[in-house]
MDAnalysis code that builds the backbone (N, CA, C; Angstrom):
import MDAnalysis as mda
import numpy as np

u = mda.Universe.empty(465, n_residues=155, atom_resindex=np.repeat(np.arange(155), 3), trajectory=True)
u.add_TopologyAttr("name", ["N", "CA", "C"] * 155)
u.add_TopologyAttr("resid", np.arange(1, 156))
u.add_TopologyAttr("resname", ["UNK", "UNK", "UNK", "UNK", "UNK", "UNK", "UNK", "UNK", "UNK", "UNK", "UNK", "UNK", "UNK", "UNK", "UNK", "UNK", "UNK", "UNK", "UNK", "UNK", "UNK", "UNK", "UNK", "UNK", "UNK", "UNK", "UNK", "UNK", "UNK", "UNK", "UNK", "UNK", "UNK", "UNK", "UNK", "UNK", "UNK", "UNK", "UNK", "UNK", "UNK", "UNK", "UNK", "UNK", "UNK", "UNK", "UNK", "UNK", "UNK", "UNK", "UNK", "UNK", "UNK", "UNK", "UNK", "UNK", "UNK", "UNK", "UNK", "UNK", "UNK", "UNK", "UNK", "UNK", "UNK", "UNK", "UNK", "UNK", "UNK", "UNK", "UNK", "UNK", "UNK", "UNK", "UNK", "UNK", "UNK", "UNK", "UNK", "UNK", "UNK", "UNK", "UNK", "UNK", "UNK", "UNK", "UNK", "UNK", "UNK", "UNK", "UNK", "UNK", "UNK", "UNK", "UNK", "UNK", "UNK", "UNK", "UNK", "UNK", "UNK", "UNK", "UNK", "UNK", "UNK", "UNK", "UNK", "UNK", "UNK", "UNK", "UNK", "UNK", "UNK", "UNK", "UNK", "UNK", "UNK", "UNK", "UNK", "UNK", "UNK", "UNK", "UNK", "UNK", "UNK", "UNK", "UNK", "UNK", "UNK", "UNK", "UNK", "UNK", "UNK", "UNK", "UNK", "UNK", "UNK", "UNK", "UNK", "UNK", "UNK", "UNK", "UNK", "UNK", "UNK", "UNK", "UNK", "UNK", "UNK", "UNK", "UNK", "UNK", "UNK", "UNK", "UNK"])
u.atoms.positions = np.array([
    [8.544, 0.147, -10.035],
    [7.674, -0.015, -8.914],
    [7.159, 1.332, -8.418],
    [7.715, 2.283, -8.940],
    [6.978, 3.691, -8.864],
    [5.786, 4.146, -9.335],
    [4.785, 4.791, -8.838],
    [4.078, 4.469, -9.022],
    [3.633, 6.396, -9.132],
    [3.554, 6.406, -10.110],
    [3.036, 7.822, -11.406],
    [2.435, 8.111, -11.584],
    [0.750, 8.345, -10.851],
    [0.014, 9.022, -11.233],
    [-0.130, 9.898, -12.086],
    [-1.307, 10.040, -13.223],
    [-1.650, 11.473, -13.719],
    [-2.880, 11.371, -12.810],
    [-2.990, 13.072, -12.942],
    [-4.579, 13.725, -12.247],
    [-5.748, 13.024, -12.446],
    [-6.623, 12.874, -11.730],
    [-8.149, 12.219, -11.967],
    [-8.528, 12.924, -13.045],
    [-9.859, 12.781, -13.934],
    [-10.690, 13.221, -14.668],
    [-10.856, 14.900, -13.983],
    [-11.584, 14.753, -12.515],
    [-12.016, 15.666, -11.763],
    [-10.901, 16.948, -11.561],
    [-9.303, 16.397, -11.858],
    [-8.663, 17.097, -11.224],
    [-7.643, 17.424, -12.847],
    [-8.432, 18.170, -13.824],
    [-7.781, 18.087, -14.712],
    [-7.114, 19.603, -14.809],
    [-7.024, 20.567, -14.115],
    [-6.454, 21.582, -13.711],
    [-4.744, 20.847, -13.587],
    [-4.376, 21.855, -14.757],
    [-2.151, 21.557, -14.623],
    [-2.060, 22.300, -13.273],
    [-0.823, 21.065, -12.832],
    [-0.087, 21.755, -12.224],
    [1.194, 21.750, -12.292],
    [2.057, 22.798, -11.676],
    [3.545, 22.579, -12.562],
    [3.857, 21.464, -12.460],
    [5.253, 21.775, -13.255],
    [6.429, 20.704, -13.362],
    [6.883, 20.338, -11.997],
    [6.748, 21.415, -11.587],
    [7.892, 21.496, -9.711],
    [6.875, 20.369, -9.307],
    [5.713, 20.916, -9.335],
    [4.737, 20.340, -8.236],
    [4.432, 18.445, -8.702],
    [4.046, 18.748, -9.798],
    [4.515, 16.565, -9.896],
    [5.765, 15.971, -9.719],
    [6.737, 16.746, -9.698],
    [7.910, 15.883, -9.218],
    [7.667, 15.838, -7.668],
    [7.049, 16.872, -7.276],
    [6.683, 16.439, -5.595],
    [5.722, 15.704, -5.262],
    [4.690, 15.537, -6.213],
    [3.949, 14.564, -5.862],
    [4.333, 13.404, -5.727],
    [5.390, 13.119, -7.188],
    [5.909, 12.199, -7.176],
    [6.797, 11.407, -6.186],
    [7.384, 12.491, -5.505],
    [7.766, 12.011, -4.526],
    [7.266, 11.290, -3.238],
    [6.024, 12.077, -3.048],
    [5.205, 11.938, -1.615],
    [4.474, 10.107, -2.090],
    [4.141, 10.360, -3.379],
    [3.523, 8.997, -3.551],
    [5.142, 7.719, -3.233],
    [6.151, 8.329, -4.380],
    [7.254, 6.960, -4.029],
    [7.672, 6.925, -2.329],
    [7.285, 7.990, -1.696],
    [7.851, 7.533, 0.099],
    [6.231, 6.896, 0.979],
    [4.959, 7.053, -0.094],
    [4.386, 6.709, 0.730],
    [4.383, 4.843, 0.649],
    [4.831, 4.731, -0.880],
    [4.950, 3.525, -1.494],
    [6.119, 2.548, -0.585],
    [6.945, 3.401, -0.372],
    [8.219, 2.776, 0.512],
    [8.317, 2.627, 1.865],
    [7.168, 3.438, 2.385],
    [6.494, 3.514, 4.188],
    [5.925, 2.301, 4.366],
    [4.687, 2.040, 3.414],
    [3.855, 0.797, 3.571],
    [5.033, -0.080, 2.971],
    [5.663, -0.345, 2.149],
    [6.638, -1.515, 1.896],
    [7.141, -1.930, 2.880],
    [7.996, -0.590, 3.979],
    [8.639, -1.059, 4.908],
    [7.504, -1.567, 6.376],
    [6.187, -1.406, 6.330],
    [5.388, -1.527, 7.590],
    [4.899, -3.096, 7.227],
    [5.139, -3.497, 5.819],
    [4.593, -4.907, 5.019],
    [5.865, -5.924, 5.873],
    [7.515, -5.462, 5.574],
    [8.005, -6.491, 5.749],
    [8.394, -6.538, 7.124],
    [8.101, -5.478, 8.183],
    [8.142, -5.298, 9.447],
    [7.075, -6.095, 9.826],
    [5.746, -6.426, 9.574],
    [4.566, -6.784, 10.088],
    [4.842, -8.365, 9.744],
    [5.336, -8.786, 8.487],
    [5.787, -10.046, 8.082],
    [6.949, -11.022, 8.114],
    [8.155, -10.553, 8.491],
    [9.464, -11.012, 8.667],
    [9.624, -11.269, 9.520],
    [10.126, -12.297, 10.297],
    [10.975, -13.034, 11.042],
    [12.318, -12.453, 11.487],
    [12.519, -12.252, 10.534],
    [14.625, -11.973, 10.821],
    [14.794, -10.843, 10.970],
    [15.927, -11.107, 12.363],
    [15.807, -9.729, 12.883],
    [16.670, -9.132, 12.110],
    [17.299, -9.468, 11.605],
    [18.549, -8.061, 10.287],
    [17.491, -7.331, 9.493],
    [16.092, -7.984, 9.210],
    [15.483, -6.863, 8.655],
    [14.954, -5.670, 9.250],
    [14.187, -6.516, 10.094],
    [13.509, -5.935, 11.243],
    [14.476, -4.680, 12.012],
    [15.316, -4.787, 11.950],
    [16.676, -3.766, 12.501],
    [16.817, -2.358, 11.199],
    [17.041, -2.984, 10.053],
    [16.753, -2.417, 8.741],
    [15.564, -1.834, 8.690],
    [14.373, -2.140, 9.081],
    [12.824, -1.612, 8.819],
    [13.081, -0.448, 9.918],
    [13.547, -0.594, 10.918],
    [13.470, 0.533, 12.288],
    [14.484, 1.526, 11.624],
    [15.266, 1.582, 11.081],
    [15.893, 2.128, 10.478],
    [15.243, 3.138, 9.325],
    [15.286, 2.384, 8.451],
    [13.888, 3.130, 7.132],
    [13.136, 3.977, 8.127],
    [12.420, 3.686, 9.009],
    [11.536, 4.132, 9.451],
    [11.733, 5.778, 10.185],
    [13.108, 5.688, 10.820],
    [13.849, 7.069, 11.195],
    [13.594, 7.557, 10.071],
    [14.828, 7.357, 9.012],
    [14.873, 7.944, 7.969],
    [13.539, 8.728, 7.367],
    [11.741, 7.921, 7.334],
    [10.765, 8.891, 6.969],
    [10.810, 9.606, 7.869],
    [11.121, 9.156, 9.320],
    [10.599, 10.206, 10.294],
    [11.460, 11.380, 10.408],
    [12.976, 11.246, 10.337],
    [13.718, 12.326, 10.133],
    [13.721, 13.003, 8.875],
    [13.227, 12.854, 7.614],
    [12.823, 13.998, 6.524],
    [11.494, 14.492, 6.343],
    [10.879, 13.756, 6.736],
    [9.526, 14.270, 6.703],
    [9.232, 15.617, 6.712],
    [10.201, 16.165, 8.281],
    [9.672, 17.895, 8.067],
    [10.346, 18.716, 6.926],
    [11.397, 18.315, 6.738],
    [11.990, 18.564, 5.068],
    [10.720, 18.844, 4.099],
    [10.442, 17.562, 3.885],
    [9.291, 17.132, 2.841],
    [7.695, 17.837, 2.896],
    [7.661, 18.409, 4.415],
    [6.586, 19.006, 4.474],
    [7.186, 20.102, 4.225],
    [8.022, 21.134, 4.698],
    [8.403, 22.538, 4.084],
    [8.828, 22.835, 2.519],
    [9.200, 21.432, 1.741],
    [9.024, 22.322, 0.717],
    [7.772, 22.224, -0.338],
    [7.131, 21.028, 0.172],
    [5.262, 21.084, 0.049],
    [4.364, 22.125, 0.255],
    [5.084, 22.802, 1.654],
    [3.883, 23.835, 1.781],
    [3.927, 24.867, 0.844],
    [2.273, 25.076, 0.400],
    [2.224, 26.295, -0.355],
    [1.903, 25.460, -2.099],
    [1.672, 24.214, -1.990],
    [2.087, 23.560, -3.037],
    [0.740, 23.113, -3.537],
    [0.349, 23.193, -4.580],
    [-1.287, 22.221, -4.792],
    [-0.591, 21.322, -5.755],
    [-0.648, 19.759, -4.722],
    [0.102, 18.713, -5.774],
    [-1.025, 17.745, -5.594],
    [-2.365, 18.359, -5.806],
    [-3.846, 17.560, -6.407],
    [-3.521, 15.942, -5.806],
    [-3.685, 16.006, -4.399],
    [-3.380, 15.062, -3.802],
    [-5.235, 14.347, -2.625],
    [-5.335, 13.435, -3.146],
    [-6.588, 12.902, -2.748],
    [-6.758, 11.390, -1.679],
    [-7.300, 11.100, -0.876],
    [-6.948, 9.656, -0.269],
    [-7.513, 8.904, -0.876],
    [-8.183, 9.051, -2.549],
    [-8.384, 7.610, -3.421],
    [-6.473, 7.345, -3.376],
    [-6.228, 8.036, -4.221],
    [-4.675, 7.769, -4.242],
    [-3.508, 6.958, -3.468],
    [-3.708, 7.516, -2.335],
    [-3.130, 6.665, -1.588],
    [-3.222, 5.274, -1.064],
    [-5.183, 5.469, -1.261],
    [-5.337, 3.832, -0.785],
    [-5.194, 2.894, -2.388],
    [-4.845, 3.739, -3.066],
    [-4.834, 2.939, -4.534],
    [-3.035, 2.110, -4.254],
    [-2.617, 2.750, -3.599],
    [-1.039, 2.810, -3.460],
    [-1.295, 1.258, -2.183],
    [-1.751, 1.667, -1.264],
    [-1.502, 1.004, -0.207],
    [-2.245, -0.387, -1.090],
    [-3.238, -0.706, -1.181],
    [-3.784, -1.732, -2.403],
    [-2.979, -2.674, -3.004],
    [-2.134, -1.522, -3.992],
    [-0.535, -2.237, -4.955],
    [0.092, -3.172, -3.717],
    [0.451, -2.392, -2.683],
    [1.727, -2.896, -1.951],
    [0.986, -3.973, -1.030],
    [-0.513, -4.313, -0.518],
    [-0.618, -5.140, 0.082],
    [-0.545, -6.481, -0.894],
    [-1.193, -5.889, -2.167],
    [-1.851, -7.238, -3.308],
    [-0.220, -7.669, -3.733],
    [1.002, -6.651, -3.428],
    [2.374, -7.585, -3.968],
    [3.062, -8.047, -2.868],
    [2.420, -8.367, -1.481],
    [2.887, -8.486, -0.238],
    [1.873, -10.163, 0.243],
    [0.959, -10.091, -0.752],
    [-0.475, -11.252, -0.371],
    [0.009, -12.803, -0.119],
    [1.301, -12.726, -0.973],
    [2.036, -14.212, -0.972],
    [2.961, -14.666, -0.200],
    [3.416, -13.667, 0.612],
    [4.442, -13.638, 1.164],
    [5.307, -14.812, 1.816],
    [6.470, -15.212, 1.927],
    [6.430, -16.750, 2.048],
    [8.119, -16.221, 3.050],
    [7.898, -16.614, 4.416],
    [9.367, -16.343, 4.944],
    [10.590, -17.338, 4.556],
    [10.339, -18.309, 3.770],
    [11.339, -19.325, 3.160],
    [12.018, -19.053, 1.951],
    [11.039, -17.514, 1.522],
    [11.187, -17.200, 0.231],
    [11.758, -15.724, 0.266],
    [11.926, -15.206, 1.756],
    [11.918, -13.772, 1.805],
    [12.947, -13.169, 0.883],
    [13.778, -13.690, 0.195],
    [14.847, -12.798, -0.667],
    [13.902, -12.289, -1.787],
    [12.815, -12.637, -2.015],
    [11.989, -12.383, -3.482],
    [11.314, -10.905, -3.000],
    [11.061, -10.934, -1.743],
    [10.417, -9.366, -1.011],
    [11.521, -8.448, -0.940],
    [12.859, -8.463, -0.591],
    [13.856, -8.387, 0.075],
    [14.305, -7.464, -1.480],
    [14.547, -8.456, -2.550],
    [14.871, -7.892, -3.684],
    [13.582, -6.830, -4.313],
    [12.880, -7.147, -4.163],
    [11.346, -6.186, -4.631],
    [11.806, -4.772, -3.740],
    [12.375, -5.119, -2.416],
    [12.111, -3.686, -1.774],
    [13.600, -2.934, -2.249],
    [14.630, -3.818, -2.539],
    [15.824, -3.499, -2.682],
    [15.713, -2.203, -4.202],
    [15.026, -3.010, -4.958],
    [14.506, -2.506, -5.917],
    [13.653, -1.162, -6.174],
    [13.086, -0.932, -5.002],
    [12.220, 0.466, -4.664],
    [13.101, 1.486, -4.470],
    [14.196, 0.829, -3.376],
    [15.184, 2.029, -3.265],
    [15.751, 2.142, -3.950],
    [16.214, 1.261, -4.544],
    [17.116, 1.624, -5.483],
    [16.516, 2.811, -6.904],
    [15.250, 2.722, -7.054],
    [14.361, 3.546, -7.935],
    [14.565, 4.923, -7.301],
    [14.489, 4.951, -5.918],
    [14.271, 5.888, -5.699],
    [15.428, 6.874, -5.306],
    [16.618, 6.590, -5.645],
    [17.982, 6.911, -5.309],
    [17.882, 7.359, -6.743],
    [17.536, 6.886, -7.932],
    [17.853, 7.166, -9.290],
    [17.056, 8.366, -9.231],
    [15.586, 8.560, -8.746],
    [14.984, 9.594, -9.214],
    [15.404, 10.781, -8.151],
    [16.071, 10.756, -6.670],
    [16.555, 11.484, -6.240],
    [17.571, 12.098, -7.094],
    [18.811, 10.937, -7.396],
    [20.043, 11.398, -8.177],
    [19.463, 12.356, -9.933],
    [18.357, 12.027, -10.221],
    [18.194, 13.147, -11.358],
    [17.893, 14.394, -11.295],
    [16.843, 14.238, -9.989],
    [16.338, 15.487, -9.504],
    [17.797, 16.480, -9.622],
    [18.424, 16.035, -8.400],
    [19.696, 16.499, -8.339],
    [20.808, 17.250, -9.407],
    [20.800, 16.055, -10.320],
    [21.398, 16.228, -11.520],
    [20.729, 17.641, -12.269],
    [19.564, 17.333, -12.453],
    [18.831, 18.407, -13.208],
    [18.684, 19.734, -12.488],
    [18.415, 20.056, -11.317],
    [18.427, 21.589, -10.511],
    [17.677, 22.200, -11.273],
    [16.139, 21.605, -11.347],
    [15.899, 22.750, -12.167],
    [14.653, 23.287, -11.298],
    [14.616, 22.627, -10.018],
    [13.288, 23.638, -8.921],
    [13.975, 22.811, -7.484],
    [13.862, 24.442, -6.975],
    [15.219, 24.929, -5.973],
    [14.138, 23.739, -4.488],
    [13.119, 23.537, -4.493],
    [12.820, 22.652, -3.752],
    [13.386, 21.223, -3.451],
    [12.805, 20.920, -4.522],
    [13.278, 19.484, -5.153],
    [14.625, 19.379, -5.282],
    [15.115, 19.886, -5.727],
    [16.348, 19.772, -5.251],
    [16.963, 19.818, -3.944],
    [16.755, 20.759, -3.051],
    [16.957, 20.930, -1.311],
    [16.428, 19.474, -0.990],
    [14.908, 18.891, -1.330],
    [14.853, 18.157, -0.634],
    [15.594, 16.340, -0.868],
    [15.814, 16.570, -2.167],
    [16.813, 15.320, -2.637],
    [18.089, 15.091, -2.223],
    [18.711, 16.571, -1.842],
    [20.080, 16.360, -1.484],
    [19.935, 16.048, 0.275],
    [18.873, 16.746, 0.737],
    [18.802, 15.781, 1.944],
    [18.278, 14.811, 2.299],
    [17.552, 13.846, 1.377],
    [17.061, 13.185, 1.216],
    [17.652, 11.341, 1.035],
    [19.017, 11.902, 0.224],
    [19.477, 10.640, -0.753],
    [20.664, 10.206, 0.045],
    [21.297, 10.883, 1.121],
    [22.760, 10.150, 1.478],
    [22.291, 8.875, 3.018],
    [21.032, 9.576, 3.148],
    [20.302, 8.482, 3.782],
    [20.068, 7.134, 3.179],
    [19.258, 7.643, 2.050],
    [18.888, 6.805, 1.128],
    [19.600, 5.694, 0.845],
    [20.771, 5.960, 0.832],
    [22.554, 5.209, -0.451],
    [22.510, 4.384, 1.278],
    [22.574, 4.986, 2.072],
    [22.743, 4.163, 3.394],
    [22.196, 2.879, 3.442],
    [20.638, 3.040, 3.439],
    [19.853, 1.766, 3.654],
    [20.089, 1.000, 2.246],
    [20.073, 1.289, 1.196],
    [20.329, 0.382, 0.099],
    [21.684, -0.361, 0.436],
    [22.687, 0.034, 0.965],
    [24.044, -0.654, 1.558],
    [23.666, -1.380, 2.428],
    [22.763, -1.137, 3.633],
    [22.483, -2.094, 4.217],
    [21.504, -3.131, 3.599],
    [20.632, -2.999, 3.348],
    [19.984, -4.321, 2.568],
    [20.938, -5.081, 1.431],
    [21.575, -4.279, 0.310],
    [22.456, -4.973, 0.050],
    [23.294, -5.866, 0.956],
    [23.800, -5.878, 1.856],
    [24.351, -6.775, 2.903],
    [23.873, -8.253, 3.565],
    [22.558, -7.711, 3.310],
    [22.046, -8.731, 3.739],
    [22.056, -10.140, 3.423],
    [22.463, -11.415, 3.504],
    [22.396, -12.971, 2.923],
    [20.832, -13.484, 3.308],
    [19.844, -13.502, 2.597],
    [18.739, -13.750, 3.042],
    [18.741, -15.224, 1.608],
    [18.022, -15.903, 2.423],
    [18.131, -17.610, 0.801],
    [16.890, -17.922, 1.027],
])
């Protein structure tokens, strides 16, 4: 459910290695912002809704993380992109059925959980002193909310 851009046509100038794993990043939290504003705007039950306010700290408390080790960074970042992103997540949000919510529930469970793996490699690998800083503060949050949604009994 990650979602990987390569560069436009227009934007065929490399940029490092460091710098697409940060892109990569900014796109999977922007992917997981609108996920969480989809099932906040759509859900009923308040255990999620408690869970979504939650997520929602969590961008708001790394964010300045995420902007300091961005700055200084050209990660060929455009607002086609993003609304290409926001697009995905409304067109897999279009059906939404609250009788059915474990099928969203598992879709989002599934994001984090992606995104704990690509934190945990970053990590693993150390191989740009950013990305790394910002994964290790990034992921024990992370392991948090996946425990809590795991918890959840949604049928």
């Amino acid at each position: 459910m990650l979602f990987l851009f390569q560069p436009c046509s227009n934007q065929l100038q490399r940029i490092s290695e460091e710098e697409s794993a940060l892109r990569d990043i900014v796109f999977m939290r922007t992917e997981g912002l609108l996920m969480t504003q989809m099932l906040e705007k759509k859900s009923k039950n308040k255990h999620i809704l408690k869970i979504c306010k939650q997520v929602k700290v969590y961008y708001i408390q790394t964010q300045p993380q995420l902007l300091a080790v961005t700055q200084g960074k050209d990660l060929k970042l455009d607002e086609s992109q993003f609304a290409t992103i926001a697009k995905e997540v409304e067109k897999k949000f279009e059906n939404y059925n609250i009788n059915r919510e474990d099928k969203w529930i598992d879709m989002y469970k599934h994001h984090i959980h992606n995104s704990i793996r690509v934190y945990s490699l970053f990590l693993k690998r150390r191989e740009w002193l950013s990305v790394t800083y910002f994964s290790f503060e990034a992921l024990p949050e992370l392991i948090n909310l996946e425990l809590e949604f795991n918890k959840l009994k949604i049928k």
